[in-house]
N, C-alpha and C positions, 0 to 999 in steps of 0.2 A: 606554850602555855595551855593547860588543860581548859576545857570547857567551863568547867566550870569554875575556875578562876578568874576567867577573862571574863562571864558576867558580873561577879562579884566586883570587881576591878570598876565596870560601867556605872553599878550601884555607886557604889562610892563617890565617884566623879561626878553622877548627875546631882544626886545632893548637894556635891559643895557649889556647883553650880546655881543650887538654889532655887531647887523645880518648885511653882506653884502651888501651897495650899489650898483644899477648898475652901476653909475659910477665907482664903486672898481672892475669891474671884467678888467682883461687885453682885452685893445681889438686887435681885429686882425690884425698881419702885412700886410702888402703891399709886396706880395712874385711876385711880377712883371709881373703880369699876362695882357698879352694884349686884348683891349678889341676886341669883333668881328668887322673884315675888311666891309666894306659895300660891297654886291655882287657885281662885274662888269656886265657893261652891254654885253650880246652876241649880237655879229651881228649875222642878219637875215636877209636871201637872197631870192629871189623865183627864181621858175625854170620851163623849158616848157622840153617835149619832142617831138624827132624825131623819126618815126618809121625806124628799118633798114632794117629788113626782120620778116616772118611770120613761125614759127617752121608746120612741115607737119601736126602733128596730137598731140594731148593730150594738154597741159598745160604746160607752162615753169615757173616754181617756184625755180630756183636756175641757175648763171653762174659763169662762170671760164676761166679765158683767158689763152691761150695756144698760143704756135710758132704757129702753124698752123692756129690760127683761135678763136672758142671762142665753151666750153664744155657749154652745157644747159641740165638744171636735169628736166625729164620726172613728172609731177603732175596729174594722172588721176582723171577724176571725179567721188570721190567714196564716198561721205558723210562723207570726213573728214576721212576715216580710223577708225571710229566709232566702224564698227561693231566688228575691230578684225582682220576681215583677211588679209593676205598676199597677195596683189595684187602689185603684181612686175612693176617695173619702171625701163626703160632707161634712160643712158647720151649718148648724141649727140654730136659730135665734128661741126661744118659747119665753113666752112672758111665768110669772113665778107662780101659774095655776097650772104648768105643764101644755100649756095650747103652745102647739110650733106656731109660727108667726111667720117664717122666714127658711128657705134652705140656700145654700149658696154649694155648688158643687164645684172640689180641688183636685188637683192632682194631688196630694199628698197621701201619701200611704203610708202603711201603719204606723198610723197617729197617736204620737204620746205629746200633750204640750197644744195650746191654742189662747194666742192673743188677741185682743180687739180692740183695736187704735187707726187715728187718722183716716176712719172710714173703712178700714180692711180689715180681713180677717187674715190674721197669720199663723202657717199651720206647721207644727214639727213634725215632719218623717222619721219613720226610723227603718223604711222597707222601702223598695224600689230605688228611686233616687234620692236618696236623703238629703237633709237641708230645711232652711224655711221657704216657705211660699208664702206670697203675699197675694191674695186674689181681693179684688173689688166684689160690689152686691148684684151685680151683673152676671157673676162665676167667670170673669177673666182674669187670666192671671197676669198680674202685673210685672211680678219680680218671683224669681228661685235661685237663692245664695247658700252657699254651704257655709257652716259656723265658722267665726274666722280663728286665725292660727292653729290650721292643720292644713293638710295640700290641698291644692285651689279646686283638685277633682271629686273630693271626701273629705270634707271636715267632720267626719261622725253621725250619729245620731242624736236625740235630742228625747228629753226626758219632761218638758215643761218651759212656758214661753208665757209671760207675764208683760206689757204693756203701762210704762208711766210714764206721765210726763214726757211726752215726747220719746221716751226711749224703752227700746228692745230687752228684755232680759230673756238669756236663753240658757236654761240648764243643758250644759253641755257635757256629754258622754264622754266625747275623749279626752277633752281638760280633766274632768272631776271636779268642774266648777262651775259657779252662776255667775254667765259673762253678762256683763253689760255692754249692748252694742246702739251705737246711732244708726238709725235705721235709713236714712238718705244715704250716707260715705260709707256706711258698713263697717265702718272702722272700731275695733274694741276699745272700749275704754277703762273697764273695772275689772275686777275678776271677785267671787268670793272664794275660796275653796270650800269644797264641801266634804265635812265631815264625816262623814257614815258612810256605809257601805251600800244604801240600797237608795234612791233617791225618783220623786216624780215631780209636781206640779210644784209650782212657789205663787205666793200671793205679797201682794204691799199692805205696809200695816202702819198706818199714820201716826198710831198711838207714841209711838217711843219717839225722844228727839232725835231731829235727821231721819227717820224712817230705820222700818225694819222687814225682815223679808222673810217671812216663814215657807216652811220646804216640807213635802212629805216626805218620811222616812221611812224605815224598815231593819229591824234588827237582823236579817241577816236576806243574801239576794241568793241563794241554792237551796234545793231540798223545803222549799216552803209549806208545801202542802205534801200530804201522805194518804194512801189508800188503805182504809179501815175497810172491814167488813162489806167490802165491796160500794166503798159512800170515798168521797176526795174530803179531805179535813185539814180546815187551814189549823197551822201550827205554827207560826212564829204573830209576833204582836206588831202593827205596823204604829207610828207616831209622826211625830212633829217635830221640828227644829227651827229656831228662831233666829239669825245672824243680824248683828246691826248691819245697818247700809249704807255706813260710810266707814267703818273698819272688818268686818266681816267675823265680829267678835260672838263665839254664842250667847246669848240672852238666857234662852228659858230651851226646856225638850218638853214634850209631851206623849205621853201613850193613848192609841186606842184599846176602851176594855171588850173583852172577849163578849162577841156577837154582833159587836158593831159590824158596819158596812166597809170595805175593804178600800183605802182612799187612792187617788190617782191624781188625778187633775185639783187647782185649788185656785179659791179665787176671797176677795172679801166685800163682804157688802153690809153698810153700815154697822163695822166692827162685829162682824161674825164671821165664821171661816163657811163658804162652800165647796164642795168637792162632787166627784164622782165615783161610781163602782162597775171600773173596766170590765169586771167579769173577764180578767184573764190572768193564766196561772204561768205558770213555769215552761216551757217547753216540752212538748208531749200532752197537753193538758188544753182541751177548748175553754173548761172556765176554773173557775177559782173555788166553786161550792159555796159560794158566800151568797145567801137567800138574799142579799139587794145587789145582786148585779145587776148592773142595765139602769139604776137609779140615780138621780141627781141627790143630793142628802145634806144638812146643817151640820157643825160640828159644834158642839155643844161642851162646854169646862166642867168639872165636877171636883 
């Protein structure tokens, strides 16, 4: 039997055999699955700043409001903490006419991120040994833990460090998110992720129910600033980002407009946002060219 007779042959057979239609196979129930909600729109606000006072010396990359006044975390200028070493950083207490009141000296080095809770001041590294420190008003240090879920010897860097109610929040570098941590067990308990690409301080913000947790941002974290005519010129717009604080849902964004103070650190005090201006740029770069670096500053809606 030729070839191709003996397929034809198999044709036939499997037909009368009665091979499966598609229409014979069952098809799928309807198990009530809804379809996807269409995204809401977030509002979006812009915003200016006011300068309030000018910290004595170094860099302010992290606050924390206190009865007294307002704690600001020391950022020297050291190439990002690069090379390794431990070049120790102050927190500052100053009441809100710019008089320091208070220093407290930490090991933490290049400081992005500073809380003030249960009597301490707690400071994120992001150079030397990273991690939080926990130092009393004394400048002892209590406790040095690395952010948890990452290896026990480098959980990362840390971008901002917010104190509530008893507990930790740490913007975490190597997550890409704002962990909530108990600060006695150390143990994680929340996580937000965060959205954006560029991120610093976060502040608590009473107003929304359950709470909400606003974050500094930045449209973009490379090539920030560009050398004109021999002057550094910042170029991209830094903002705001709002996540609820019990599903990590965005709320609202916000922009800073062109000339404001460059933000880093945030904090709130009776329903207004405060921040700081690191006066630090990209790598290769000692500052940022933003005429309020070194300044503590309001941030003001418009």
């Amino acid at each position: 039997m030729r070839k191709r007779d003996f397929l034809a042959a198999m044709a036939v057979g499997t037909l009368a055999g009665g091979v499966a239609k598609a229409d014979d196979y069952l098809h799928g129930k309807n198990l009530g699955a809804a379809p996807p909600q269409k995204k809401k729109d977030v509002p979006h606000r812009k915003v200016t700043t006011r300068n309030l006072f000018k910290v004595p010396h170094g860099y302010p990359n992290g606050v924390a409001i206190a009865p007294e006044g307002l704690w600001v975390g020391e950022q020297k200028a050291q190439g990002y903490g690069k090379d390794g070493g431990q070049i120790t950083e102050d927190a500052w207490l100053f009441d809100w006419n710019g008089k320091m009141l208070k220093t407290v000296h930490t090991p933490s080095s290049n400081t992005s991120g500073l809380a003030y809770g249960n009597g301490h001041v707690w400071m994120g590294a992001n150079g030397g040994q990273e991690g939080v420190y926990e130092v009393d008003m004394d400048s002892k240090l209590v406790s040095h833990r690395q952010i948890p879920l990452g290896p026990s010897e480098n959980g990362g860097g840390c971008h901002g460090l917010m104190w509530h109610e008893g507990k930790l929040w740490i913007v975490a570098n190597r997550l890409r998110g704002i962990l909530r941590v108990d600060p006695k067990s150390w143990a994680p308990e929340f996580m937000i992720p965060i959205t954006t690409d560029r991120w610093h301080g976060i502040a608590w913000d009473d107003s929304h129910p359950g709470g909400a947790v606003w974050m500094v941002t930045g449209s973009s974290d490379v090539d920030r600033y560009v050398m004109q005519n021999g002057k550094l010129h910042h170029t991209t717009t830094s903002g705001l980002v709002k996540y609820d604080a019990r599903t990590g849902a965005v709320l609202e964004t916000a922009e800073f407009l062109e000339g404001t103070a460059d933000p880093h650190g945030l904090a709130m005090r009776n329903g207004k946002l405060i921040s700081c201006d690191a006066g630090v740029g990209p790598p290769g770069f000692e500052g940022t060219g933003s005429p309020s670096a070194g300044y503590v500053f309001e941030i003001n809606f418009v």
